[in-house]
DOVEX-260590 format. One record per residue (C-alpha): residue number from 1; x, y, z; chain; residue in one letter. Coordinates in nm, 3 decimals. Layout:
// residues N
PT  pos        x        y        z  unit  code
PT  NUM        X        Y        Z     A     a
...
//
This chain:
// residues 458
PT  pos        x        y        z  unit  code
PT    1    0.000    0.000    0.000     A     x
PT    2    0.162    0.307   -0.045     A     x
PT    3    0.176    0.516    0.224     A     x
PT    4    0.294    0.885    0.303     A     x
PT    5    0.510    0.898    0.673     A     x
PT    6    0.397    1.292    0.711     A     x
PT    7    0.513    1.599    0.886     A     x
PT    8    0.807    1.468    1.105     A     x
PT    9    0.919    1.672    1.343     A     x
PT   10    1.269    1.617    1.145     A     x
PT   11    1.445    1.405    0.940     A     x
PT   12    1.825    1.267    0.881     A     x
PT   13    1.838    1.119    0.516     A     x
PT   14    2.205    1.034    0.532     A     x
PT   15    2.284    1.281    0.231     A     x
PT   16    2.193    1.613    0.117     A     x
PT   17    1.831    1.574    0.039     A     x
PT   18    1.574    1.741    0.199     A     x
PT   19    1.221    1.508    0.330     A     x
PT   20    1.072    1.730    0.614     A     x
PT   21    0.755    1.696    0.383     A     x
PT   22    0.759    1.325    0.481     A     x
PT   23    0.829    1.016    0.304     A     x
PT   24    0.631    0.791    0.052     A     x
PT   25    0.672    0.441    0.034     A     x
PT   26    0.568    0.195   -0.222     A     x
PT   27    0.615   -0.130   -0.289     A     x
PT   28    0.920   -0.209   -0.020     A     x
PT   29    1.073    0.099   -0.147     A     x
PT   30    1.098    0.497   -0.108     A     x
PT   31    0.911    0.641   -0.393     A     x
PT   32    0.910    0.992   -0.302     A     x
PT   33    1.079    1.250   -0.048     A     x
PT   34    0.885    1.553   -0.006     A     x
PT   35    0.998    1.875    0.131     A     x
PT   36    0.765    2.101    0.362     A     x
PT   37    0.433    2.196    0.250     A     x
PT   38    0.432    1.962   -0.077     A     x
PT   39    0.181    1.658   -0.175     A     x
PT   40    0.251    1.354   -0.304     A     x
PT   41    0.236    1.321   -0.694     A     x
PT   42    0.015    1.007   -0.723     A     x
PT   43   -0.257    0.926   -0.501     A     x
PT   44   -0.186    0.668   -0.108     A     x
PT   45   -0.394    0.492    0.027     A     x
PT   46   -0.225    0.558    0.376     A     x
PT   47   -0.130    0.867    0.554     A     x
PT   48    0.076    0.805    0.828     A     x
PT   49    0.116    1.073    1.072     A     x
PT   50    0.477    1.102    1.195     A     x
PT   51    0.422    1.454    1.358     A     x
PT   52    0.647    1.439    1.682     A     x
PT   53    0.851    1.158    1.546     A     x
PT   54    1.220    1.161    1.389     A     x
PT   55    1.277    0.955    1.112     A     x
PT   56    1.653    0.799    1.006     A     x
PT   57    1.707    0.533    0.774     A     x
PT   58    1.714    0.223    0.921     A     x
PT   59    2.001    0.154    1.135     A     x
PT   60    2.297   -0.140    1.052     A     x
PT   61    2.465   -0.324    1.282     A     x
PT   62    2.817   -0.483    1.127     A     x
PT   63    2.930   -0.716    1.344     A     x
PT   64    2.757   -0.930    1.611     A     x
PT   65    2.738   -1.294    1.819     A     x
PT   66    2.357   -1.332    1.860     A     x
PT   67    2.465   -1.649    2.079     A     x
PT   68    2.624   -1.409    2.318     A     x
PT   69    2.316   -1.257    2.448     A     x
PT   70    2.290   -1.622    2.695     A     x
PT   71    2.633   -1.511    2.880     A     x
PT   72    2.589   -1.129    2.943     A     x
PT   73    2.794   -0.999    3.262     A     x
PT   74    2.906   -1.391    3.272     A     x
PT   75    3.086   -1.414    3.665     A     x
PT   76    3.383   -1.606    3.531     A     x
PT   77    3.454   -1.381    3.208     A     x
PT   78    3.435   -1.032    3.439     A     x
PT   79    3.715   -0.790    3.427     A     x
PT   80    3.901   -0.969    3.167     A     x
PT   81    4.086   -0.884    2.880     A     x
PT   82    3.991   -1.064    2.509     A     x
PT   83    4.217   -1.352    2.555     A     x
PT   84    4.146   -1.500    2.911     A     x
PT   85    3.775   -1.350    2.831     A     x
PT   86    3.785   -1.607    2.564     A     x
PT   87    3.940   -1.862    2.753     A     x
PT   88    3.700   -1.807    3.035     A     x
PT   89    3.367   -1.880    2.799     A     x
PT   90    3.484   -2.120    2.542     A     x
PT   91    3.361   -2.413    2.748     A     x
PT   92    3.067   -2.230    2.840     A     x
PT   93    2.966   -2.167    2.484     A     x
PT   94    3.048   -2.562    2.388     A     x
PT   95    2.755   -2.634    2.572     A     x
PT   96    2.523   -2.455    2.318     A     x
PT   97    2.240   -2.647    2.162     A     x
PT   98    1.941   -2.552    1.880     A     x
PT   99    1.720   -2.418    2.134     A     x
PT  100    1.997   -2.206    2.285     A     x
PT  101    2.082   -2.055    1.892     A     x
PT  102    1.674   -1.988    1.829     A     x
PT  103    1.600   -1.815    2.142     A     x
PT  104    1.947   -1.552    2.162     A     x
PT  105    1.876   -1.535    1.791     A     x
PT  106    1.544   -1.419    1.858     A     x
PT  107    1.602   -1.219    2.164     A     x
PT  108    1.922   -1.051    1.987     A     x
PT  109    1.735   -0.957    1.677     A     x
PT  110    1.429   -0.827    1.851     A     x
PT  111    1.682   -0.610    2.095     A     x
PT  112    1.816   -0.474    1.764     A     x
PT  113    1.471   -0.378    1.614     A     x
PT  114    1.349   -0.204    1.921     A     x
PT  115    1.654    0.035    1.862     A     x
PT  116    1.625    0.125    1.547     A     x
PT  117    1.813   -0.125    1.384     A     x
PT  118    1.684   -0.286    1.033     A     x
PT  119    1.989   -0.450    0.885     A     x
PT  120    2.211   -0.698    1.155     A     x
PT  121    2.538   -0.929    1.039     A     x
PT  122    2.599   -1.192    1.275     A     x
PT  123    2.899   -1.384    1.285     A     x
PT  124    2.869   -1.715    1.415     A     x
PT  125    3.192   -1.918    1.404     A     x
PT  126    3.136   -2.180    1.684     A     x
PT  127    3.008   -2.541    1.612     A     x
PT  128    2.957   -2.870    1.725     A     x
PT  129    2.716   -3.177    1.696     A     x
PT  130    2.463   -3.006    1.841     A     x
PT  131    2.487   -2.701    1.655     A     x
PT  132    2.573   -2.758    1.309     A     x
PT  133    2.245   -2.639    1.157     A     x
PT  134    2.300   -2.287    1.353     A     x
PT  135    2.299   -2.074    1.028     A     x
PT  136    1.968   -2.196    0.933     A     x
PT  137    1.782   -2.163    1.239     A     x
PT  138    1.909   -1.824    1.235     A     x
PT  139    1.759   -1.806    0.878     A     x
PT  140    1.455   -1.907    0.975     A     x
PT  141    1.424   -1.670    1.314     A     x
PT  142    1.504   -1.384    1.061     A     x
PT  143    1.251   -1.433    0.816     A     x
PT  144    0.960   -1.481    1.092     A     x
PT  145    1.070   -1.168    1.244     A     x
PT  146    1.104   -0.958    0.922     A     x
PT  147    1.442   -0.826    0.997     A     x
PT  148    1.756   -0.808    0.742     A     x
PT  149    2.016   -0.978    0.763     A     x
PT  150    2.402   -1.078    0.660     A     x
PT  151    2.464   -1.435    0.821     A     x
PT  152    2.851   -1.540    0.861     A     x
PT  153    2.919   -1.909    0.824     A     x
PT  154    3.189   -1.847    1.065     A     x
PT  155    3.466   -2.138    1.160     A     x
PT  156    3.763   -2.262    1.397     A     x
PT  157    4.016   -2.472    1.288     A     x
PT  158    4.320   -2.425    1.525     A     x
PT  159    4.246   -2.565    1.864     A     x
PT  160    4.471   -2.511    2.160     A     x
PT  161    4.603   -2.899    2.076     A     x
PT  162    4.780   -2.747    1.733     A     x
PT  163    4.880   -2.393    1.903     A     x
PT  164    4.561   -2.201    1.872     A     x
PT  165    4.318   -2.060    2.136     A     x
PT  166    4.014   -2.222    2.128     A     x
PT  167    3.970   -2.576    2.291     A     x
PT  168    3.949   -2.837    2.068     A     x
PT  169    3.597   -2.935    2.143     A     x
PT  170    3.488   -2.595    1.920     A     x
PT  171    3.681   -2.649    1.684     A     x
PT  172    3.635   -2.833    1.292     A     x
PT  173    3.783   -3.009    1.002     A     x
PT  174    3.882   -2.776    0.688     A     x
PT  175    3.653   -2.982    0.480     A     x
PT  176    3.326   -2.930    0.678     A     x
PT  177    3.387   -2.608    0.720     A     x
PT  178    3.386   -2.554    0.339     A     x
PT  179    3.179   -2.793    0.259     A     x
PT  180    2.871   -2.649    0.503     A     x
PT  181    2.979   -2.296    0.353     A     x
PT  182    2.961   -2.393    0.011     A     x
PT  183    2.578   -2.539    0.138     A     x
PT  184    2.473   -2.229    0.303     A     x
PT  185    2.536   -1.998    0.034     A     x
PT  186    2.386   -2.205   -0.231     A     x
PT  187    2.073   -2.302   -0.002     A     x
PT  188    2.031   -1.917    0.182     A     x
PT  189    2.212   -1.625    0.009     A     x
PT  190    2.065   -1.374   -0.210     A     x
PT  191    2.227   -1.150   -0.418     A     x
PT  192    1.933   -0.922   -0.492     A     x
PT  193    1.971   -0.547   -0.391     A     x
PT  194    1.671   -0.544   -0.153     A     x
PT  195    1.769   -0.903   -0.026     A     x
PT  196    1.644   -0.972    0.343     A     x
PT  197    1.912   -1.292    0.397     A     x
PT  198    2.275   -1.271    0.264     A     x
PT  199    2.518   -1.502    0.346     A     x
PT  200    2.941   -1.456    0.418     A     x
PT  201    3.206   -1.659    0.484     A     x
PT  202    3.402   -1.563    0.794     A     x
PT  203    3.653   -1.754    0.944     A     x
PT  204    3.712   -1.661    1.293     A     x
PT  205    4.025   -1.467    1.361     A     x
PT  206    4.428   -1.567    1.297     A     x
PT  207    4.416   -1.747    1.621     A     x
PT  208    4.156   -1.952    1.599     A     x
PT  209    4.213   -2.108    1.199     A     x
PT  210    4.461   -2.185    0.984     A     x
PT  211    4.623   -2.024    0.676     A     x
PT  212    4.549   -2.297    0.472     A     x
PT  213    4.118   -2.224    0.543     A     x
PT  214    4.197   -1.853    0.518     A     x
PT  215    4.273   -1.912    0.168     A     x
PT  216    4.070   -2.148    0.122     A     x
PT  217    3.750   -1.947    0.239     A     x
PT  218    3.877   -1.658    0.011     A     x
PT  219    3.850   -1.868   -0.280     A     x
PT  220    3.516   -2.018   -0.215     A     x
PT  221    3.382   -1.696   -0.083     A     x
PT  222    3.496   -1.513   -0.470     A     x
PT  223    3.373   -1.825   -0.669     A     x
PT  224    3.053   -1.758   -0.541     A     x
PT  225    3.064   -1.398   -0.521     A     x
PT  226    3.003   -1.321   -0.138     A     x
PT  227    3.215   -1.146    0.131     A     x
PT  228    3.440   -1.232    0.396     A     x
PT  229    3.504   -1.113    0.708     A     x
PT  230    3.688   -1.187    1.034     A     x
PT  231    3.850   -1.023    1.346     A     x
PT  232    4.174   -0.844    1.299     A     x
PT  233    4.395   -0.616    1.500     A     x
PT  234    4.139   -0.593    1.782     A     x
PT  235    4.462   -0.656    2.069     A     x
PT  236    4.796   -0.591    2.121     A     x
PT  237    4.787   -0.934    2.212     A     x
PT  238    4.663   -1.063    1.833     A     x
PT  239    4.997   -0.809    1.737     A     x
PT  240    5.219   -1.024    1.929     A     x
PT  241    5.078   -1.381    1.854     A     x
PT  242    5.072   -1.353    1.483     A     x
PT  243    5.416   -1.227    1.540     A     x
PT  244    5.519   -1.544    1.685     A     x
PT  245    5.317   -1.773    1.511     A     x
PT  246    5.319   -1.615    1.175     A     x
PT  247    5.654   -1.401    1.176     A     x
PT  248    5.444   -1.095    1.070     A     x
PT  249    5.179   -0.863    1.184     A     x
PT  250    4.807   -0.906    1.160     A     x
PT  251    4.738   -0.747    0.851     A     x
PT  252    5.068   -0.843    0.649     A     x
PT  253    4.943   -1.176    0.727     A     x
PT  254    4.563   -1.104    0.587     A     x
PT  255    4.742   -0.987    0.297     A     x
PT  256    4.953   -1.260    0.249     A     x
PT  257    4.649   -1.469    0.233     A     x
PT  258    4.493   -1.251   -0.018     A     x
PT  259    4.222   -1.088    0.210     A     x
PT  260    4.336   -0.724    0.183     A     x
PT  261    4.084   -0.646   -0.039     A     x
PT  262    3.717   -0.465   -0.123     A     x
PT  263    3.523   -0.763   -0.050     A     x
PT  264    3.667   -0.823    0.291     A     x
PT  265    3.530   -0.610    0.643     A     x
PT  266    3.705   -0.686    0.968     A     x
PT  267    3.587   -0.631    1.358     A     x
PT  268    3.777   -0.412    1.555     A     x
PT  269    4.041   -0.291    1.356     A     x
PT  270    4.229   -0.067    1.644     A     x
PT  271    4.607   -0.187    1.635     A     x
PT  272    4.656   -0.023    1.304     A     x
PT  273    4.997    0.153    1.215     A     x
PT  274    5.009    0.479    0.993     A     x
PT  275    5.124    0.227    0.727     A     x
PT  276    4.873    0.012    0.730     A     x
PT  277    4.588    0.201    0.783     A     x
PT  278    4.749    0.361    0.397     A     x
PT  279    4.695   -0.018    0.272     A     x
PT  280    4.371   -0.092    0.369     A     x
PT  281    4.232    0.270    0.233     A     x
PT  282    4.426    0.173   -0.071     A     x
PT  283    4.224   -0.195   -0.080     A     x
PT  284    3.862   -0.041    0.053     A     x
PT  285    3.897   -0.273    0.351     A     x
PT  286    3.562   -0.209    0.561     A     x
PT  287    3.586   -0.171    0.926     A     x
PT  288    3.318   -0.221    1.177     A     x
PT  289    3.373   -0.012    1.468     A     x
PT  290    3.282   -0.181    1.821     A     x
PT  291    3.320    0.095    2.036     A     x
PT  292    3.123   -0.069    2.339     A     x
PT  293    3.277   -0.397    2.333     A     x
PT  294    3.595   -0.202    2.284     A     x
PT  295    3.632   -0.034    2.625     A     x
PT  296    3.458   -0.305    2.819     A     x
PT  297    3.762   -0.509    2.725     A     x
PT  298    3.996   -0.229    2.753     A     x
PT  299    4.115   -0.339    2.417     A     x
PT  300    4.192   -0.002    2.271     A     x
PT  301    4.015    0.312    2.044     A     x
PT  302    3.994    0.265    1.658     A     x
PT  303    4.126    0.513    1.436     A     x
PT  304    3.817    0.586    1.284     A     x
PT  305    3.929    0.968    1.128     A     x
PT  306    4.279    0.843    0.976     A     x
PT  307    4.124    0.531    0.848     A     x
PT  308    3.802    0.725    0.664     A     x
PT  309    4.027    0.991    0.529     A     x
PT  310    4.210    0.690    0.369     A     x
PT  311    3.926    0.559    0.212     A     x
PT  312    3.861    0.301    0.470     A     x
PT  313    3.471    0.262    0.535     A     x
PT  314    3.343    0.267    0.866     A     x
PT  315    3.053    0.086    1.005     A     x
PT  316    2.918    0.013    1.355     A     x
PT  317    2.889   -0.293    1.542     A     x
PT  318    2.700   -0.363    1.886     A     x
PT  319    2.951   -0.714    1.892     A     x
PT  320    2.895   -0.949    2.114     A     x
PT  321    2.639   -0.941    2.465     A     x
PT  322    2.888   -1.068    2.625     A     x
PT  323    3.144   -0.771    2.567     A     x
PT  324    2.922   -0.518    2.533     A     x
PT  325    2.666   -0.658    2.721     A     x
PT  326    2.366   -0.521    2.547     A     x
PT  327    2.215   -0.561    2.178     A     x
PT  328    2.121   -0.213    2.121     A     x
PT  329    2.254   -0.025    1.787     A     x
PT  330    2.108    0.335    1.916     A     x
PT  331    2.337    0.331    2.219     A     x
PT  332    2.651    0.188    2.014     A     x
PT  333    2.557    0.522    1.805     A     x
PT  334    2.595    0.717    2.109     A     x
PT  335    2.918    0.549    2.215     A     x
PT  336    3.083    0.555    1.892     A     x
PT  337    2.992    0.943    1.933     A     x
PT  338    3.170    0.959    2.291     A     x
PT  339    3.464    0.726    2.210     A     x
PT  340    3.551    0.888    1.974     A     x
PT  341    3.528    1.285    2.107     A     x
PT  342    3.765    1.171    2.351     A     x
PT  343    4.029    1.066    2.064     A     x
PT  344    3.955    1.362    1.868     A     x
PT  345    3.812    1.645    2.005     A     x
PT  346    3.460    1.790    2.018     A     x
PT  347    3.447    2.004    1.743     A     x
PT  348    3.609    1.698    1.553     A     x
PT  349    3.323    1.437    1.615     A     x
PT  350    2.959    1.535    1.582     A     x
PT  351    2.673    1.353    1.603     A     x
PT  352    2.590    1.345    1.212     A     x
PT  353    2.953    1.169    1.180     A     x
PT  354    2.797    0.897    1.437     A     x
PT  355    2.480    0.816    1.242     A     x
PT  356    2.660    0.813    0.917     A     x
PT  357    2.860    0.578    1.103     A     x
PT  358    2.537    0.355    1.163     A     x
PT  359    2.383    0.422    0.821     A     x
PT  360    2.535    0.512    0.545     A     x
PT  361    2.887    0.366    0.648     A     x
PT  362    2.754    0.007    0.742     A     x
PT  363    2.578    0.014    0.411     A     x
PT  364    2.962    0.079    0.228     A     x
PT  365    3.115   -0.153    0.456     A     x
PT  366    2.837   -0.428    0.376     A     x
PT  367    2.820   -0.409   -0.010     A     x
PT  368    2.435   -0.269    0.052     A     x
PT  369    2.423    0.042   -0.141     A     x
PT  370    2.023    0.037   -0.144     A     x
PT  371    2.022    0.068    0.192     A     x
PT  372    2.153    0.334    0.489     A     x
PT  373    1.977    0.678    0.355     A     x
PT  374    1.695    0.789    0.240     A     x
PT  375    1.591    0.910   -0.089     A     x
PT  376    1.371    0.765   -0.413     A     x
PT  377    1.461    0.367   -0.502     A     x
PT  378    1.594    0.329   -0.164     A     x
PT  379    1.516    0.025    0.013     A     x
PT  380    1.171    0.151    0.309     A     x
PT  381    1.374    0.091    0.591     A     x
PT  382    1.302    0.358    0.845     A     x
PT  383    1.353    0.400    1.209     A     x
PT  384    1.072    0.632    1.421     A     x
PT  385    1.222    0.791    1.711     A     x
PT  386    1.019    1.019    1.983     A     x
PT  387    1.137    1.278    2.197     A     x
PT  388    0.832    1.147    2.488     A     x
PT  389    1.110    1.050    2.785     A     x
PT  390    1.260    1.260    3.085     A     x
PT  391    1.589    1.223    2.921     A     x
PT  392    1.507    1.430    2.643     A     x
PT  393    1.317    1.716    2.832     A     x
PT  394    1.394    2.061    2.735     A     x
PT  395    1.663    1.971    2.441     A     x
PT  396    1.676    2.181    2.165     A     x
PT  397    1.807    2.027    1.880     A     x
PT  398    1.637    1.712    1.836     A     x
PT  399    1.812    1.447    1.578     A     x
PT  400    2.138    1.563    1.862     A     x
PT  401    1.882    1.472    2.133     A     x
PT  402    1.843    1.116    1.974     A     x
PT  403    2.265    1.081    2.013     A     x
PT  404    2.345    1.351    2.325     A     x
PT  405    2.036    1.282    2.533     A     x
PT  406    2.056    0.903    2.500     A     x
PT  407    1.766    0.726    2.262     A     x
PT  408    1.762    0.395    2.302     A     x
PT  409    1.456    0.266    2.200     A     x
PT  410    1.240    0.318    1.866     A     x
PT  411    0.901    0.398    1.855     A     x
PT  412    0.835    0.255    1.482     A     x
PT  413    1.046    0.070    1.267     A     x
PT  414    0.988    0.021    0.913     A     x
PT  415    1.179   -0.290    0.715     A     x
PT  416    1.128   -0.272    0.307     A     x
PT  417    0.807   -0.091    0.385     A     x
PT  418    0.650   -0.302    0.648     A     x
PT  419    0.604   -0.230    1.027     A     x
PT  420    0.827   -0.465    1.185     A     x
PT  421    0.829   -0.241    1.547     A     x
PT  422    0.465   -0.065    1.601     A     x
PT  423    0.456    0.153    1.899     A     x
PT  424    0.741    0.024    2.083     A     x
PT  425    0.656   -0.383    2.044     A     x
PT  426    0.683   -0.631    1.746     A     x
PT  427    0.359   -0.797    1.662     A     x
PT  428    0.357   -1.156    1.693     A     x
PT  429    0.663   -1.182    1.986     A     x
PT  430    0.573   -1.187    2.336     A     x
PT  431    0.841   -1.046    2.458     A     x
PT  432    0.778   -1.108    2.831     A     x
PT  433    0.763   -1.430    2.743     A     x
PT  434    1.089   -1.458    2.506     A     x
PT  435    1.306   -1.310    2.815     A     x
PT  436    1.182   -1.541    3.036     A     x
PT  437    1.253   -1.844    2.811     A     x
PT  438    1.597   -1.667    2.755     A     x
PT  439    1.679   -1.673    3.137     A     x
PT  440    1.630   -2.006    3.150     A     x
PT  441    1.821   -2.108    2.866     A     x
PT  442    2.133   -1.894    2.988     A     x
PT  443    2.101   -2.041    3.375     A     x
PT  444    2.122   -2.393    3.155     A     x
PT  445    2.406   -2.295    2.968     A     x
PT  446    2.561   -2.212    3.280     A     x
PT  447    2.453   -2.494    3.488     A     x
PT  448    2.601   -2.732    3.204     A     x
PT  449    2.924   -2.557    3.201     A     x
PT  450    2.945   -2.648    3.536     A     x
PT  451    2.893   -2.971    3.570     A     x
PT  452    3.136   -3.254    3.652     A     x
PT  453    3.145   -3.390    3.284     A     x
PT  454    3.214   -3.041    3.193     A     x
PT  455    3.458   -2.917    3.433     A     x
PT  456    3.666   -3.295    3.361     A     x
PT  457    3.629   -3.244    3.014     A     x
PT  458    3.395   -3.482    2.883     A     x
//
């Protein structure tokens, strides 16, 4: 039905066009941006009054671990740095089953929706027995809920046995890897521009698989023409292992494997020399910024202004609930926005760099030029924000409100021109009754990782 979004109180379209008229959608798509005082040039059948409300396009989140969301503020992982973080929740996460991937999925997507996010990658890299059909439950969540999405058939090969991180228990042969990637893109992935599922090979980080299925996933990924992606230069501590391991930093080794390149995005990206950061604007190497999970792991502050004015782009990502430990993309925004005044100054950082960051810059960094603004034959992906809370009393400005006051959760949320988030809930989830089917799962999870078999590793 197409449908006029009328009179916002404002609206950021991620470029220089002008829609305080409103918006008209049509057929999953923007047909029209109007500016103040005009009408629509063909006839809706819907107006939709938006008076009060601030639209932005719909918010993209680059780099996640639904599964996460079951070990927030985990007791054993607390006040750790990434590597005995990792150590600390490996055997936790071993224990993870189809129920526990349906219901983070679920809860992690829904989280996402309520703030304003439309478009989410997730990378999953962890499987066993019991999970090896992860990807397409995660399919299947997404399409129930309406939500877009860019699903990672992530992998470990190097278990601590052969001089990697990860136990062996989480870890799998070369050949299933590939093989199950090879399955999931040809079963799931579509190339369309206004696809909702999209699939991407992404094996895990340099400690955690070998060369031989970093190359290997290249190849596969550029036969079939979809992206890769992985962690990179997120510690000091990934500086100094590839240096031992590999003789060479972090990114001299991605390059060595043929991953600096345009179809490649990594997580983190902090640990970056002047050098380097020339080479990856050189190769349009996206970055997803993780500026929560960054400090709650004290892991260090991306570069973000050096790396853009390379020709780096720049995305956001929430990460993981267990580093972050929250889900929601409209707070990242307003972290990203902090972080990153403290690097570079106040009158260097603004809160338009922040949601480009979120919108227009995840949309670069994920290959998804339809998406992250607004204007005519964009994808309808809109986020509805209102100024209603105590936190936003008495601001003047109010797209800065939605970053300096604190927004966090979306009023309406529009996904290729349907309303996936109406008035603060998503029809058809009971979301009382998703948390509390969550908490169980995670006290489960827990319970498992502590029992005898566990602890004597069984």
């Amino acid at each position: 039905m197409r449908t006029w979004i009328k009179n916002p109180l404002a609206v950021w379209t991620g470029n220089d066009l002008n829609a305080d008229g409103g918006i008209v959608v049509d057929d999953g798509m923007i047909a029209e941006i109007l500016e103040s005082g005009d009408s629509p040039a063909e006839t809706v059948a819907v107006e939709f009054d938006a008076s009060g409300l601030i639209v932005l396009p719909g918010l993209i989140n680059c780099h996640h671990h639904f599964y996460q969301t079951l070990t927030r503020a985990f007791p054993a992982a607390l006040n750790k740095e990434l590597f005995p973080w990792l150590k600390a929740l490996y055997p936790v996460w071993a224990g993870l089953d189809e129920e526990c991937i349906a219901l983070s999925t679920e809860l992690a997507l829904a989280e996402l929706m309520l703030s304003g996010c439309s478009t989410a990658s997730d990378h999953h890299y962890l499987f066993t027995d019991e999970v090896a059909d992860a990807v397409d439950i995660q399919v299947s969540v997404a399409r129930r809920l309406g939500a877009r999405v860019l699903l990672t058939r992530g992998s470990m090969s190097l278990g601590d046995s052969d001089g990697g991180l990860p136990p062996d228990s989480v870890v799998q042969d070369a050949d299933t890897i590939l093989a199950e990637s090879e399955r999931l893109i040809g079963t799931h992935h579509d190339a369309a521009e206004d696809a909702f599922v999209q699939i991407a090979l992404a094996p895990c980080s340099p400690f955690s698989v070998t060369p031989e299925l970093m190359r290997d996933s290249a190849a596969l990924a550029r036969e079939h023409g979809v992206l890769l992606h992985t962690h990179l230069a997120e510690t000091s501590d990934e500086n100094e292992f590839c240096l031992a391991r590999f003789g060479k930093r972090p990114l001299d080794y991605l390059d060595e494997l043929g991953w600096l390149a345009d179809d490649v995005w990594v997580a983190h990206g902090i640990h970056f020399d002047d050098d380097e950061i020339a080479r990856l604007g050189a190769a349009r190497t996206g970055i997803a910024h993780c500026p929560s999970s960054n400090m709650v792991l004290a892991s260090g502050l991306c570069r973000t202004r050096e790396l853009e004015a390379s020709g780096v782009p720049i995305g956001l990502g929430v990460d993981g609930s267990a580093s972050n430990d929250c889900s929601n993309m409209m707070q990242e925004v307003r972290q990203a926005f902090l972080l990153q005044r403290l690097r570079y100054g106040a009158a260097n950082i603004t809160h338009h760099d922040a949601l480009r960051w979120a919108t227009t810059g995840g949309a670069a960094v994920l290959h998804r030029q339809r998406l992250g603004s607004i204007a005519p034959g964009q994808c309808a992906d809109l986020a509805l924000f209102d100024l209603a809370e105590l936190r936003f009393s008495g601001s003047g400005d109010p797209l800065a409100a939605l970053v300096t006051c604190g927004a966090h959760r979306v009023r309406h949320l529009m996904i290729g021109g349907e309303w996936r988030v109406s008035n603060g809930e998503i029809p058809g989830v009971d979301l009382e009754q998703l948390s509390a089917s969550h908490r169980q799962m995670a006290a489960k999870l827990a319970g498992k990782a502590c029992s005898p078999a566990a602890t004597s590793g069984a």
